[in-house]
PDB file with one MODEL, atoms N, CA, C and O in Angstrom:
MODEL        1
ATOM      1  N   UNK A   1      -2.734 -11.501  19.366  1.00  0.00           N
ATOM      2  CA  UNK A   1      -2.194 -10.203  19.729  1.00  0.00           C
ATOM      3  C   UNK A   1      -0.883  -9.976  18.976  1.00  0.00           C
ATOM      4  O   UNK A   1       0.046 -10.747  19.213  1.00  0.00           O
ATOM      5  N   UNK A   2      -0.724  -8.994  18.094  1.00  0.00           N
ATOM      6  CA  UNK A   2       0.798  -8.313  17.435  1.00  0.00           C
ATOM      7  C   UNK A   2       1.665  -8.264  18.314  1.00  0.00           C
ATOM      8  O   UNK A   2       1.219  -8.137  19.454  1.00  0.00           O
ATOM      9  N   UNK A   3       3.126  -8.337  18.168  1.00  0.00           N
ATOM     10  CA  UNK A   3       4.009  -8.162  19.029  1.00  0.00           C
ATOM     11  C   UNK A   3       4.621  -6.585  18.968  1.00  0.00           C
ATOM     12  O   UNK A   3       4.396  -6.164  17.833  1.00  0.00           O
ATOM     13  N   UNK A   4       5.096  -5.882  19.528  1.00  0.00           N
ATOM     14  CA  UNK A   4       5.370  -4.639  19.208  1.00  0.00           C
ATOM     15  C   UNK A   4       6.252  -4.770  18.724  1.00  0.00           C
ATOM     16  O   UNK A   4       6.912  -5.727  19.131  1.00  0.00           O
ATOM     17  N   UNK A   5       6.950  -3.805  17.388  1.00  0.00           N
ATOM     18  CA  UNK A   5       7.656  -3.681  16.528  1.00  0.00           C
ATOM     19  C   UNK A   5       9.241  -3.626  17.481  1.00  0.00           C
ATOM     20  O   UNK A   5       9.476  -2.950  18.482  1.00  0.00           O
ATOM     21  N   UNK A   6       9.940  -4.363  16.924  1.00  0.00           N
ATOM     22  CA  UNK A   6      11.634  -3.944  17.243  1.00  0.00           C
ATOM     23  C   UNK A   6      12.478  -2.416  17.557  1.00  0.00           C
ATOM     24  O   UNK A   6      12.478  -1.621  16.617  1.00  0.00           O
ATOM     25  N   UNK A   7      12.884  -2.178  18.294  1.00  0.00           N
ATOM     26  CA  UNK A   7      13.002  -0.838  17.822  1.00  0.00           C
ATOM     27  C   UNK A   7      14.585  -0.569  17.693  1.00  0.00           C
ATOM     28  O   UNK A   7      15.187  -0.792  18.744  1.00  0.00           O
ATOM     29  N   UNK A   8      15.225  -0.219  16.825  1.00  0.00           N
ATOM     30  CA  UNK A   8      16.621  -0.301  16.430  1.00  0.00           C
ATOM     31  C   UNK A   8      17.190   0.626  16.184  1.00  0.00           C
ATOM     32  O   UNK A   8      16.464   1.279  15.434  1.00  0.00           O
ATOM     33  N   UNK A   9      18.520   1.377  16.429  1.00  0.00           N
ATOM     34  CA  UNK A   9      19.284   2.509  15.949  1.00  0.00           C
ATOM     35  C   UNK A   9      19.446   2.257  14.582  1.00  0.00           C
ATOM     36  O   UNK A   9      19.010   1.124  14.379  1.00  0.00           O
ATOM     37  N   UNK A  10      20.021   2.953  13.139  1.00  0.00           N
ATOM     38  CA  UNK A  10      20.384   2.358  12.314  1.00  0.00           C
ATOM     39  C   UNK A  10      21.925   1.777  12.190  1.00  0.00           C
ATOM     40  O   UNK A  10      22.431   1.020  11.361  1.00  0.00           O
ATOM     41  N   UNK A  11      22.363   2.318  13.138  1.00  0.00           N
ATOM     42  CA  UNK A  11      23.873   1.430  12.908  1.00  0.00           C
ATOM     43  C   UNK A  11      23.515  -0.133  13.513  1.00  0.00           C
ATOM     44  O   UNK A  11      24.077  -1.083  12.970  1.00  0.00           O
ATOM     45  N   UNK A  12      22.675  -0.355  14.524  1.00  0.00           N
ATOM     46  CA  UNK A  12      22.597  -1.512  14.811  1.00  0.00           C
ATOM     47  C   UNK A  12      22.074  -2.049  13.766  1.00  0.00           C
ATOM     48  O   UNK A  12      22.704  -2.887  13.121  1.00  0.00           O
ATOM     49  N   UNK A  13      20.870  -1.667  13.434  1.00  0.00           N
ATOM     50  CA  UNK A  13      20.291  -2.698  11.957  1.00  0.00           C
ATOM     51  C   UNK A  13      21.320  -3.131  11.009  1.00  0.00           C
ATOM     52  O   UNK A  13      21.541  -4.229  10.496  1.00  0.00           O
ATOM     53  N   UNK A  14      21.925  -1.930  10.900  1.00  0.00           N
ATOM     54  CA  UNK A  14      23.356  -2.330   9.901  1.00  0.00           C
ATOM     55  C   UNK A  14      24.107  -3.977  10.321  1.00  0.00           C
ATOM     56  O   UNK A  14      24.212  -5.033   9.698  1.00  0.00           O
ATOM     57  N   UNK A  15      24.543  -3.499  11.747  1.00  0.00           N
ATOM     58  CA  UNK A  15      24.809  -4.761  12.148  1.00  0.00           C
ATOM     59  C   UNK A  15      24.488  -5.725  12.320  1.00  0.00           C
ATOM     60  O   UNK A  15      25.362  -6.592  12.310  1.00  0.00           O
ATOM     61  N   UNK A  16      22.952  -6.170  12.596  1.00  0.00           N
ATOM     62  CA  UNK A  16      22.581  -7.307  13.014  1.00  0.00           C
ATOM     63  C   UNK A  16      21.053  -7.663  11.945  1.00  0.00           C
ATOM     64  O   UNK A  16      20.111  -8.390  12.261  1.00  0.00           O
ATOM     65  N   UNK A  17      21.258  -6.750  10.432  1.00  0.00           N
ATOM     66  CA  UNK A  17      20.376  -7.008   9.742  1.00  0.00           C
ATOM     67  C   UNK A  17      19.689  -8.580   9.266  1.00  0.00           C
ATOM     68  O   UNK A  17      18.514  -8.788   8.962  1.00  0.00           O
ATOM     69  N   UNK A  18      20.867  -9.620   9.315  1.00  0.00           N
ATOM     70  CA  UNK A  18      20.601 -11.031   8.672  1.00  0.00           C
ATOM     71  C   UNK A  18      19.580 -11.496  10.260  1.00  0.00           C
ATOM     72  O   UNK A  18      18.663 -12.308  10.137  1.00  0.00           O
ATOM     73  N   UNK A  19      19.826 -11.015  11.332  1.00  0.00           N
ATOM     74  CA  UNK A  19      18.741 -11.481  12.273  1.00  0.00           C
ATOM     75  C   UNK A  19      18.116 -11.092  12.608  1.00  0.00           C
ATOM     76  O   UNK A  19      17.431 -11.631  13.478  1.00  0.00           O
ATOM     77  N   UNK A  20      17.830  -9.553  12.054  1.00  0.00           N
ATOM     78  CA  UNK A  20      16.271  -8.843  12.035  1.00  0.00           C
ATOM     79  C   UNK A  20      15.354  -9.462  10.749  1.00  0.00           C
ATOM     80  O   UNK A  20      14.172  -9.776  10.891  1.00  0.00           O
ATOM     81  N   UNK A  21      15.933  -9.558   9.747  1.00  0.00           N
ATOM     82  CA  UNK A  21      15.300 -10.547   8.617  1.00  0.00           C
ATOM     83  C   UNK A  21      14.630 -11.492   9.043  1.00  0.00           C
ATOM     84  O   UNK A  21      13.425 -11.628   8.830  1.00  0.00           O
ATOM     85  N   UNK A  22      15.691 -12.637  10.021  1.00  0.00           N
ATOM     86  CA  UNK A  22      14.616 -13.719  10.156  1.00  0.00           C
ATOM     87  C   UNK A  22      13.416 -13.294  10.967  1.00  0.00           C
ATOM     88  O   UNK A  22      12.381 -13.818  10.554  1.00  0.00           O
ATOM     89  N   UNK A  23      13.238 -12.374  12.157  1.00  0.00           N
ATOM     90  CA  UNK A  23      12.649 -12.346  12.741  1.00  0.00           C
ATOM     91  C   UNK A  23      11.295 -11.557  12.136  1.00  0.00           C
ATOM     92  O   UNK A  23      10.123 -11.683  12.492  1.00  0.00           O
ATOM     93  N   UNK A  24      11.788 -10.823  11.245  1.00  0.00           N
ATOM     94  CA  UNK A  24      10.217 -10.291  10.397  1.00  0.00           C
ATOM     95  C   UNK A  24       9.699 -11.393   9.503  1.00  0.00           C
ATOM     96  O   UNK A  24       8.500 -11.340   9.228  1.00  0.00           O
ATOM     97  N   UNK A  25      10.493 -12.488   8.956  1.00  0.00           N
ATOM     98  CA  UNK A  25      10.099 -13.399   8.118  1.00  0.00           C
ATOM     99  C   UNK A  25       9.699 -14.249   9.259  1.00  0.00           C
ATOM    100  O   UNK A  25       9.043 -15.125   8.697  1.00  0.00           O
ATOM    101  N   UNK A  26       9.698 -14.536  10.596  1.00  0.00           N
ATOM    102  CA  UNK A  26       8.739 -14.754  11.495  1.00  0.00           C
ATOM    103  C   UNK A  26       7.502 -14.001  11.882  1.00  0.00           C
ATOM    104  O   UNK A  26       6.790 -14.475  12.768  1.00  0.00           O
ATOM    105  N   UNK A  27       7.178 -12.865  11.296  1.00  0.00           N
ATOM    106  CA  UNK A  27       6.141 -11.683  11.023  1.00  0.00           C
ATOM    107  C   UNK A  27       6.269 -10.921  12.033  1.00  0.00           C
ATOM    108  O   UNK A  27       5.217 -10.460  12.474  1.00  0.00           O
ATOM    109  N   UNK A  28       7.463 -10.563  12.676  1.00  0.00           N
ATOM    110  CA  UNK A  28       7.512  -9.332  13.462  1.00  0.00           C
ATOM    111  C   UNK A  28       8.140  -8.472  12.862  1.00  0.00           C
ATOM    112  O   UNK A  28       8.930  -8.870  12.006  1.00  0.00           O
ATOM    113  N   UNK A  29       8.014  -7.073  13.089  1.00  0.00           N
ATOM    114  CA  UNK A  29       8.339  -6.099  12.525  1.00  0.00           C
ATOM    115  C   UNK A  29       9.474  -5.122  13.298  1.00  0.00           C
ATOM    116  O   UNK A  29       9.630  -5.046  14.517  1.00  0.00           O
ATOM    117  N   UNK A  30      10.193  -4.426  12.300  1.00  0.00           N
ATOM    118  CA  UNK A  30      11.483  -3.889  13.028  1.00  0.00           C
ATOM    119  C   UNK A  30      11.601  -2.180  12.812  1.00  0.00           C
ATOM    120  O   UNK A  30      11.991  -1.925  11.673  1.00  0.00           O
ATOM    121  N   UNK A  31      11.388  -1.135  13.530  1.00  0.00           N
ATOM    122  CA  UNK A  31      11.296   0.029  12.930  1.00  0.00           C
ATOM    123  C   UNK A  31      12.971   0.633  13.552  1.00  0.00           C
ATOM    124  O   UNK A  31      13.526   0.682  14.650  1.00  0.00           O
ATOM    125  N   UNK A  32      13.301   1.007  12.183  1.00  0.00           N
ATOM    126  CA  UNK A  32      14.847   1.725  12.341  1.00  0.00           C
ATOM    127  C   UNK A  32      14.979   3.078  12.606  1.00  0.00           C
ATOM    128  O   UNK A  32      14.410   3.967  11.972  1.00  0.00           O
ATOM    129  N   UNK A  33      15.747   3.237  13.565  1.00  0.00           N
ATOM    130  CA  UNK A  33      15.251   4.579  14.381  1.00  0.00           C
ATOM    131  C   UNK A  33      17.027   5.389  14.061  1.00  0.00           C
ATOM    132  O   UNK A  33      18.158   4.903  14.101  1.00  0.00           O
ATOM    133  N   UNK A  34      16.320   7.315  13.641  1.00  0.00           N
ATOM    134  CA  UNK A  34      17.914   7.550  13.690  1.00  0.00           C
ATOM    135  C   UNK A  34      17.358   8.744  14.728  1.00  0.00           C
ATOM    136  O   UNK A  34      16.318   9.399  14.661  1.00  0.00           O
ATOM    137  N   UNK A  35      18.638   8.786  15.890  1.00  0.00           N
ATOM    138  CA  UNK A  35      18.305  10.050  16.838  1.00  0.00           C
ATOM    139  C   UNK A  35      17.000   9.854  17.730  1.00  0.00           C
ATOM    140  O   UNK A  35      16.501  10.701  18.471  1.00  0.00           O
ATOM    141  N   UNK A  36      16.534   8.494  17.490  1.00  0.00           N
ATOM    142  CA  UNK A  36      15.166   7.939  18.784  1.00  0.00           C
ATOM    143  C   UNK A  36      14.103   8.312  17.754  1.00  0.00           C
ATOM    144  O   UNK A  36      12.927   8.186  18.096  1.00  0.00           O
ATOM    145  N   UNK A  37      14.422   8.809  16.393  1.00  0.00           N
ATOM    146  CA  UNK A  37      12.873   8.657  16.010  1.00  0.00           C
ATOM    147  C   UNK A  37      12.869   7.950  14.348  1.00  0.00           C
ATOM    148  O   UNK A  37      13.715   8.096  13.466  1.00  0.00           O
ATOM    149  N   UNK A  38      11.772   7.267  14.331  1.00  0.00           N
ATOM    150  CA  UNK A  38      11.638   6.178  13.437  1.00  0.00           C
ATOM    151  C   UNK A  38      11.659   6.892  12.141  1.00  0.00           C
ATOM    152  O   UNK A  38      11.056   7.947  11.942  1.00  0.00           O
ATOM    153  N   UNK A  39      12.539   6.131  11.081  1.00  0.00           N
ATOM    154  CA  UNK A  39      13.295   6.707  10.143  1.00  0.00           C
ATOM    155  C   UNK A  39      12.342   5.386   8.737  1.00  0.00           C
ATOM    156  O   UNK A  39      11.680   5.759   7.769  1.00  0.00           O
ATOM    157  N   UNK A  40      12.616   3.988   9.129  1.00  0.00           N
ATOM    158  CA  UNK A  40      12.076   3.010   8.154  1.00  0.00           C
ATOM    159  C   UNK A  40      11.652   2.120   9.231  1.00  0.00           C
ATOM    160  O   UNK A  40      12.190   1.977  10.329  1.00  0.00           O
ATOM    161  N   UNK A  41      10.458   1.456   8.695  1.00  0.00           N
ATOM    162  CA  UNK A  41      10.026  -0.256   8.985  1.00  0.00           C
ATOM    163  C   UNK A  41       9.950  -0.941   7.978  1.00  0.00           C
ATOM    164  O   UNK A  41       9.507  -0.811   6.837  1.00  0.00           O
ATOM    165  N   UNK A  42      10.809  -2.240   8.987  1.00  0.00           N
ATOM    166  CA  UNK A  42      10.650  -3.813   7.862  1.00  0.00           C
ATOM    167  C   UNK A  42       9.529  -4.629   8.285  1.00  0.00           C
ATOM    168  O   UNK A  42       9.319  -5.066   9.417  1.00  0.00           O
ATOM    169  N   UNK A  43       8.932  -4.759   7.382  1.00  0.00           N
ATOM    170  CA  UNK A  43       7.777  -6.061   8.126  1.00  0.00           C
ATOM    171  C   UNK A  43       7.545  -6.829   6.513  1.00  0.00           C
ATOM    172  O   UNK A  43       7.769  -6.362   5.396  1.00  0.00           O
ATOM    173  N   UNK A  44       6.987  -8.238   6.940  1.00  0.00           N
ATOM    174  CA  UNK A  44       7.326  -9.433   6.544  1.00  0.00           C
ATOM    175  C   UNK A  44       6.671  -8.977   4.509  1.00  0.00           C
ATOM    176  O   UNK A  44       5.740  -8.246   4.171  1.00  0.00           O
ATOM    177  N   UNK A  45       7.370  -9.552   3.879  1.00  0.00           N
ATOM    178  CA  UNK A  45       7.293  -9.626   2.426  1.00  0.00           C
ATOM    179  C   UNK A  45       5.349  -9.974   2.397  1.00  0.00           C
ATOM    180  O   UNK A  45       4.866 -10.808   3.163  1.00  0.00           O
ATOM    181  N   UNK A  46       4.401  -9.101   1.305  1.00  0.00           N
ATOM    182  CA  UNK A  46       3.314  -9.842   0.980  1.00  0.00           C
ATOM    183  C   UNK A  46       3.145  -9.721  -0.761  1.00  0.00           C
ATOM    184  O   UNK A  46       2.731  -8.727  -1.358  1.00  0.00           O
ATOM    185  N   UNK A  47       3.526 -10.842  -1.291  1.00  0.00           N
ATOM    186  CA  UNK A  47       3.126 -10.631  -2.716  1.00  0.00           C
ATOM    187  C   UNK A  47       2.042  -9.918  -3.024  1.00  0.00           C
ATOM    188  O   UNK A  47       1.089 -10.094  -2.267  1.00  0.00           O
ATOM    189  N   UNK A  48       1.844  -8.913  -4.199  1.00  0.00           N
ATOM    190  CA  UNK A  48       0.925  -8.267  -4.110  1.00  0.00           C
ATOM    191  C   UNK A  48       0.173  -9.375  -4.979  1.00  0.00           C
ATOM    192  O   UNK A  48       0.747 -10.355  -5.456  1.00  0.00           O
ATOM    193  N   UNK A  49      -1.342  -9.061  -5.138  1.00  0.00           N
ATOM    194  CA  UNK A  49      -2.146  -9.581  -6.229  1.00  0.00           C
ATOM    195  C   UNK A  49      -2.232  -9.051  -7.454  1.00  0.00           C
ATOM    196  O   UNK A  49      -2.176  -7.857  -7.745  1.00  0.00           O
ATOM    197  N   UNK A  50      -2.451 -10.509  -8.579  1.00  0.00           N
ATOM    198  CA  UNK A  50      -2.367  -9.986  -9.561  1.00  0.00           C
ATOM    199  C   UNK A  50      -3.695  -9.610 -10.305  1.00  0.00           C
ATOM    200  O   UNK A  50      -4.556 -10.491 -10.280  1.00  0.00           O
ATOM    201  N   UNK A  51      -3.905  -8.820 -10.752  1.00  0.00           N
ATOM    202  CA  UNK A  51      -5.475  -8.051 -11.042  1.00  0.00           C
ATOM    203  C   UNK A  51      -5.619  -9.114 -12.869  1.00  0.00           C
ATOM    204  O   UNK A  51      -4.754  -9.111 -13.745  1.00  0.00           O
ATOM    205  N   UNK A  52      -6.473  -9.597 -12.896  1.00  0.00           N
ATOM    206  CA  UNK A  52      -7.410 -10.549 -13.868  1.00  0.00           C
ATOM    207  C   UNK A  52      -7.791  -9.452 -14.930  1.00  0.00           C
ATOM    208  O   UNK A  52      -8.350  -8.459 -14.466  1.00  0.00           O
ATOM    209  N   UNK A  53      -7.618  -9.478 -15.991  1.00  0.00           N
ATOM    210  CA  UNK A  53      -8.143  -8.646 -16.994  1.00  0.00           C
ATOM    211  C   UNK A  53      -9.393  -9.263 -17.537  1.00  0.00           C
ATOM    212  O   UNK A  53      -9.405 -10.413 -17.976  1.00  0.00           O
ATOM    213  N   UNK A  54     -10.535  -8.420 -17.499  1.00  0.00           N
ATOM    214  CA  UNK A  54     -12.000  -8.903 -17.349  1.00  0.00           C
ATOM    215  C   UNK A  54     -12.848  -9.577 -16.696  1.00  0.00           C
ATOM    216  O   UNK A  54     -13.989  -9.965 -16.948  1.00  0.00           O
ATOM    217  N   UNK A  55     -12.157  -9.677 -15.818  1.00  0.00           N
ATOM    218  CA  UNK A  55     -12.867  -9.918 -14.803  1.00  0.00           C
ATOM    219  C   UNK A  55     -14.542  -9.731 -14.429  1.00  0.00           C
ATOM    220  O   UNK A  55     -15.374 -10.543 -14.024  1.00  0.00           O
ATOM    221  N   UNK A  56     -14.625  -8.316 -14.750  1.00  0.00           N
ATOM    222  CA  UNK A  56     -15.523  -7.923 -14.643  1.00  0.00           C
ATOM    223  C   UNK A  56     -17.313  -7.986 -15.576  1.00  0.00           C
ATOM    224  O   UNK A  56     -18.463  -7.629 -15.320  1.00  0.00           O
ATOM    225  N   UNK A  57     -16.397  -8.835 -16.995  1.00  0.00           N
ATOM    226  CA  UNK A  57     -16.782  -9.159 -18.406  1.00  0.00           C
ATOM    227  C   UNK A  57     -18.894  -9.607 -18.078  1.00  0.00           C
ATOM    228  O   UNK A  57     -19.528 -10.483 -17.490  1.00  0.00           O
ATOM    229  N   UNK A  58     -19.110  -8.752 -18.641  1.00  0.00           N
ATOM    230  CA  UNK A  58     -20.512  -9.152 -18.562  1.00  0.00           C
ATOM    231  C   UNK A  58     -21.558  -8.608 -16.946  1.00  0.00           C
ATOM    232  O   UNK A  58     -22.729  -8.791 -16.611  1.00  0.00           O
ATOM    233  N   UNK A  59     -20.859  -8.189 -16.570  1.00  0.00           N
ATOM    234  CA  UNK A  59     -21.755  -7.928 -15.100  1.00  0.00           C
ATOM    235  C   UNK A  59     -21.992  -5.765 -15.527  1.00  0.00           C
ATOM    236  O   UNK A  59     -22.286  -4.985 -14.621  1.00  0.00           O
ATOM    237  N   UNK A  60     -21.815  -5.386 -16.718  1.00  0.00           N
ATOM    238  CA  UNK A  60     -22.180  -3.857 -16.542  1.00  0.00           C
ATOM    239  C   UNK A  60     -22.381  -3.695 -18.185  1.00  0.00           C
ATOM    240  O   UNK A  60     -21.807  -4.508 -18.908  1.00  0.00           O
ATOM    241  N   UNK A  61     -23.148  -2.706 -18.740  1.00  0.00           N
ATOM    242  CA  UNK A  61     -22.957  -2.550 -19.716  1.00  0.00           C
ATOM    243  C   UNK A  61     -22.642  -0.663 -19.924  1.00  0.00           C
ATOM    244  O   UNK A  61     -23.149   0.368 -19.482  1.00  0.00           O
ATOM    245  N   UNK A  62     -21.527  -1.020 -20.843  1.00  0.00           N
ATOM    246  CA  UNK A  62     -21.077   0.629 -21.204  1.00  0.00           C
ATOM    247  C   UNK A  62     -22.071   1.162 -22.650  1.00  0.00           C
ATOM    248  O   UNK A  62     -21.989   0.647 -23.765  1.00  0.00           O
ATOM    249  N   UNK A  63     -23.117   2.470 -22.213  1.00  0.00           N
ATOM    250  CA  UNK A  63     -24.374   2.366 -23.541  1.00  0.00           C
ATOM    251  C   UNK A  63     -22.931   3.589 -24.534  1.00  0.00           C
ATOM    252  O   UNK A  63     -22.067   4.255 -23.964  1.00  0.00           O
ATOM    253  N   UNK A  64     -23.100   3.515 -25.651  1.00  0.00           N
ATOM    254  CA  UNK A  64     -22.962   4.192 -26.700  1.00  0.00           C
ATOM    255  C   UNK A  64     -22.323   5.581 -26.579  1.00  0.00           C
ATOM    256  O   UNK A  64     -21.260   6.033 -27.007  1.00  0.00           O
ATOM    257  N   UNK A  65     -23.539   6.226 -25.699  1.00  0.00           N
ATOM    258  CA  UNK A  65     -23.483   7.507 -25.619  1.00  0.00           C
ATOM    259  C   UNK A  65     -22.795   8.133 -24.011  1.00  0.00           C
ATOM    260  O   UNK A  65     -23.208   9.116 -23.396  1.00  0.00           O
ATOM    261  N   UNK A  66     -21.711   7.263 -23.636  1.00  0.00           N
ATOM    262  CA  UNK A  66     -21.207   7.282 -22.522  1.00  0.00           C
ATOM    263  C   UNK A  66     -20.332   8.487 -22.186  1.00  0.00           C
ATOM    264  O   UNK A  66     -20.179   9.117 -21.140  1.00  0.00           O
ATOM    265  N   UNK A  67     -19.777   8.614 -23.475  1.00  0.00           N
ATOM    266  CA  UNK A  67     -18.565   9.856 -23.295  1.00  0.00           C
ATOM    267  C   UNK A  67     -19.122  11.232 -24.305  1.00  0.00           C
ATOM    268  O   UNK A  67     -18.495  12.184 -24.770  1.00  0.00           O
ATOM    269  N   UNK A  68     -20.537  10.854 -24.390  1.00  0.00           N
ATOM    270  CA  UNK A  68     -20.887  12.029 -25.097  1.00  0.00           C
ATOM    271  C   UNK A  68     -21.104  13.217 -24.501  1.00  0.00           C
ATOM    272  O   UNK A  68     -21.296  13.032 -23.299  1.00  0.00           O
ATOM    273  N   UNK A  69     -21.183  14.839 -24.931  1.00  0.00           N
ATOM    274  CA  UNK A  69     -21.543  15.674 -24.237  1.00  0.00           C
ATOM    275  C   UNK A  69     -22.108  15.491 -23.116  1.00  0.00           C
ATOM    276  O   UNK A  69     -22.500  14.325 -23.081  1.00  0.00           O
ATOM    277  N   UNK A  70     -22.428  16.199 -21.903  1.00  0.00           N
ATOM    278  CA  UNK A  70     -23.563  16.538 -20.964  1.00  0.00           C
ATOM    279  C   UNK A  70     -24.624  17.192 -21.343  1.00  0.00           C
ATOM    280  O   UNK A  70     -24.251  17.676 -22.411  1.00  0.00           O
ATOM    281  N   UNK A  71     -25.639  17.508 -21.185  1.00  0.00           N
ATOM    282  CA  UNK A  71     -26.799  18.518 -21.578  1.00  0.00           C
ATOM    283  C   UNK A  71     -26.424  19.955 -20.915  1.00  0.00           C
ATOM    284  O   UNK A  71     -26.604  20.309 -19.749  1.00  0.00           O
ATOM    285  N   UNK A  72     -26.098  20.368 -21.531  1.00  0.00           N
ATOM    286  CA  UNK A  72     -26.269  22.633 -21.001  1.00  0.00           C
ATOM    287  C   UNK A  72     -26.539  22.098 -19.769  1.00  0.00           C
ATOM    288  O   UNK A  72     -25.666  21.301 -19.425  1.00  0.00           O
ATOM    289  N   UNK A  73     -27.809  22.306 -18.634  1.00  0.00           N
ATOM    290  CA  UNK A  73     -27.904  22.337 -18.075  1.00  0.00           C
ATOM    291  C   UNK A  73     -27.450  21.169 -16.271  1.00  0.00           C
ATOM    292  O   UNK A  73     -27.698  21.225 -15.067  1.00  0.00           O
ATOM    293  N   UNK A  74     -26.655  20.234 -17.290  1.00  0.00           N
ATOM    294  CA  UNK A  74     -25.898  19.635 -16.316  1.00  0.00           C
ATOM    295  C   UNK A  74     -24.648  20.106 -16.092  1.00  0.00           C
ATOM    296  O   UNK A  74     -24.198  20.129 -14.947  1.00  0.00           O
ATOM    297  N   UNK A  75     -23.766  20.643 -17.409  1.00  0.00           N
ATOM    298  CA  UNK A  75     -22.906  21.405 -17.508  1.00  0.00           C
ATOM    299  C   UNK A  75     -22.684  22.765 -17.100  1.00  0.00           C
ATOM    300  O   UNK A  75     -21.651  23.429 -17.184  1.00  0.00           O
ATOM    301  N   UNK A  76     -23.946  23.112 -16.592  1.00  0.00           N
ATOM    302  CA  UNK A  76     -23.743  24.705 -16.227  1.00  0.00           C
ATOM    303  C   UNK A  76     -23.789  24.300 -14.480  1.00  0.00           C
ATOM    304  O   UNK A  76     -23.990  25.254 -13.728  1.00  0.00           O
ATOM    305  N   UNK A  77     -23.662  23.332 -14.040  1.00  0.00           N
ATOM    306  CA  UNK A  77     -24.506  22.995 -12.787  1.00  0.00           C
ATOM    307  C   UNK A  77     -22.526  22.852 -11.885  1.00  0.00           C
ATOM    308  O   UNK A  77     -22.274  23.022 -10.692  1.00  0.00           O
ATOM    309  N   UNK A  78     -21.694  22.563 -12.825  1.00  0.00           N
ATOM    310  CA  UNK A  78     -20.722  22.524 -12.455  1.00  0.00           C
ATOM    311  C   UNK A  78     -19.617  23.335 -12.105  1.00  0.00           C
ATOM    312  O   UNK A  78     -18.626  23.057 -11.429  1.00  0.00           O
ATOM    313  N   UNK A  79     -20.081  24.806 -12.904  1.00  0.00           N
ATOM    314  CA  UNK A  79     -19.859  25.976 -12.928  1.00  0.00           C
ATOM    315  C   UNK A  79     -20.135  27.355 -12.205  1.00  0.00           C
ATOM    316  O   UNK A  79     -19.668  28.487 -12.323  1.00  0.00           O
ATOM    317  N   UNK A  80     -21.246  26.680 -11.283  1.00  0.00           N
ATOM    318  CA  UNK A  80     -21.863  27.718 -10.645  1.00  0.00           C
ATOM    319  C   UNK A  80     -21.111  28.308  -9.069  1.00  0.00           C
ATOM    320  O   UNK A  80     -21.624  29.241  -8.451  1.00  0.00           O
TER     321      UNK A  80
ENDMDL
END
C-alpha cells in the first residue's frame, strides 16, 4: 500500500527541505502546497532508460517504395 503524499506549505519545504529529501529517497512523496493547493511534487529520483540503437535490426523490413506517392485514389480518400 503507497503512503499518502506529504503535504507542505512552501515556506515549510523551504525549511525543512534536507528532511523531505530523505524521506522521498525513502520513496515517499511530498506535494508543496501554496494557499492549500498543490503547486509541485517531489517523489523519489528514477533514471530514465537508455533506448539501444537497433534494436530493432532485422525483425521488419522497410520495401523500396515506402515513401513513394499514394495511388489517386488513396489520396483522394483523405480529402473527402
Amino acid at each position: 500500500m503507497t503512503k499518502p503524499a506529504i503535504q507542505v506549505g512552501v515556506h515549510e519545504a523551504k525549511t525543512r527541505l534536507s528532511e523531505l529529501l530523505r524521506a522521498v529517497a525513502g520513496g515517499q512523496e511530498v506535494d508543496s502546497l501554496r494557499n492549500g493547493k498543490p503547486v509541485a511534487r517531489i517523489i523519489p529520483f528514477a533514471p530514465r532508460n537508455v533506448r539501444e540503437i537497433g534494436f530493432d535490426e532485422g525483425r521488419f523490413t522497410v520495401h523500396d517504395d515506402f515513401d513513394a506517392p499514394l495511388p489517386d485514389d488513396v489520396e483522394d480518400s483523405f480529402y473527402r
